[in-house]
KOLPA-624465 format. One record per residue (C-alpha): residue number from 1; x, y, z. Coordinates in steps of 0.05 Angstrom, whole numbers, plus 5000, padded with zeros to 4 digits. Example, Ala and Ser with C-alpha at 12.3 -4.5 7.8 and 13.67 -1.06 7.14 Angstrom:
BEGIN
SITE  nr   px   py   pz
SITE   1 5246 4910 5156
SITE   2 5273 4979 5143
***
This chain:
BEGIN
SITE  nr   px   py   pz
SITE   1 1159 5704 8424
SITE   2 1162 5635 8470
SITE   3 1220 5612 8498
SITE   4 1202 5543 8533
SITE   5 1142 5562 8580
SITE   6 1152 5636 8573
SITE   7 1117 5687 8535
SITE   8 1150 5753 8509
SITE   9 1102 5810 8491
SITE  10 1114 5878 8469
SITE  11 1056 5924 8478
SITE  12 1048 5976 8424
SITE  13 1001 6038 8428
SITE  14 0955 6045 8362
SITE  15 1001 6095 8331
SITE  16 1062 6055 8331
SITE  17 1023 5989 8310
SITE  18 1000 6020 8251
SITE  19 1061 6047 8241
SITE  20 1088 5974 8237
SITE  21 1030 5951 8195
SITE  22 1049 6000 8144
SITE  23 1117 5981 8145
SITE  24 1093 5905 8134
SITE  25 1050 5920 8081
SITE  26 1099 5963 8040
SITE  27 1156 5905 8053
SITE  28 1107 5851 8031
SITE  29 1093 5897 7967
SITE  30 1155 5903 7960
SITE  31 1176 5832 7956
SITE  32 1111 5812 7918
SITE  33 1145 5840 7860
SITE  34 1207 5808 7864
SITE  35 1226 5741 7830
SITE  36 1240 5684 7882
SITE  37 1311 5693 7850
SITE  38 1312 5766 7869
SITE  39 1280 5740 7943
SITE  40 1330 5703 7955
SITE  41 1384 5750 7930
SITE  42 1351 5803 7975
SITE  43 1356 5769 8046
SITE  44 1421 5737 8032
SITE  45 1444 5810 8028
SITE  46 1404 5838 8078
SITE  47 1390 5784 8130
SITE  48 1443 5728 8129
SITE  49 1503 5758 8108
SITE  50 1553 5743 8165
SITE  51 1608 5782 8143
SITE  52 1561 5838 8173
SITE  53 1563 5813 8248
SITE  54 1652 5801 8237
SITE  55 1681 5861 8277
SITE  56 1742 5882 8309
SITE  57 1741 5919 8378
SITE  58 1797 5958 8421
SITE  59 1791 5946 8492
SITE  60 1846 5979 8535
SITE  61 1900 5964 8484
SITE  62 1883 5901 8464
SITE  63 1844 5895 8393
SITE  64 1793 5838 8395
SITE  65 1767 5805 8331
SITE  66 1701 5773 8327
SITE  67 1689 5725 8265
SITE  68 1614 5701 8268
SITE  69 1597 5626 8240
SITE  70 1532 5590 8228
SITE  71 1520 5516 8231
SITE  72 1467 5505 8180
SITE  73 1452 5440 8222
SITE  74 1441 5470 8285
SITE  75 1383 5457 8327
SITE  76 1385 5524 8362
SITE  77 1359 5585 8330
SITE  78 1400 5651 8351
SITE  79 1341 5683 8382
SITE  80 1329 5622 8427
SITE  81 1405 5623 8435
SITE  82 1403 5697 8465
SITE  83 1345 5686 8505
SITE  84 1375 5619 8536
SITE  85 1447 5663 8550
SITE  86 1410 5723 8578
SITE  87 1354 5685 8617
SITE  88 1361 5708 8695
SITE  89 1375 5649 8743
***
């Protein structure tokens, strides 16, 4: 993954990368079958549904609610987002 200048890689050992080829090839299957319909049906409810990330939290007594909202427009993706807040000075 790039952020900027930087490179992120994860090293895998040859048991755990072809554990995660096998996992692509059966997801790839498995959306080669569906209708783009039924592709678009299937990460809408799997990947973008933000009523997922909305929680509510207790933290000494208080209860803290967390609504999550996307601007379609935005010129930021999320992951570049948390590597931008999390990036050491």
């Amino acid at each position: 993954m790039q952020d900027n200048e930087k490179i992120y890689k994860i090293e895998l050992t040859n048991e755990e990368y072809e554990y995660v080829e096998n996992l692509k090839k059966e997801y790839y299957k498995k959306l080669s079958q569906m209708t783009k319909e039924e592709r678009l049906q299937f990460f809408r409810d799997n990947y973008c549904n933000e009523q997922k990330l909305n929680f509510e939290k207790e933290i000494n007594g208080t209860i803290y609610k967390v609504n999550t909202h996307f601007d379609v427009n935005a010129e930021e993706s999320i992951l570049k987002k948390i590597f931008r807040l999390t990036k050491k000075s």
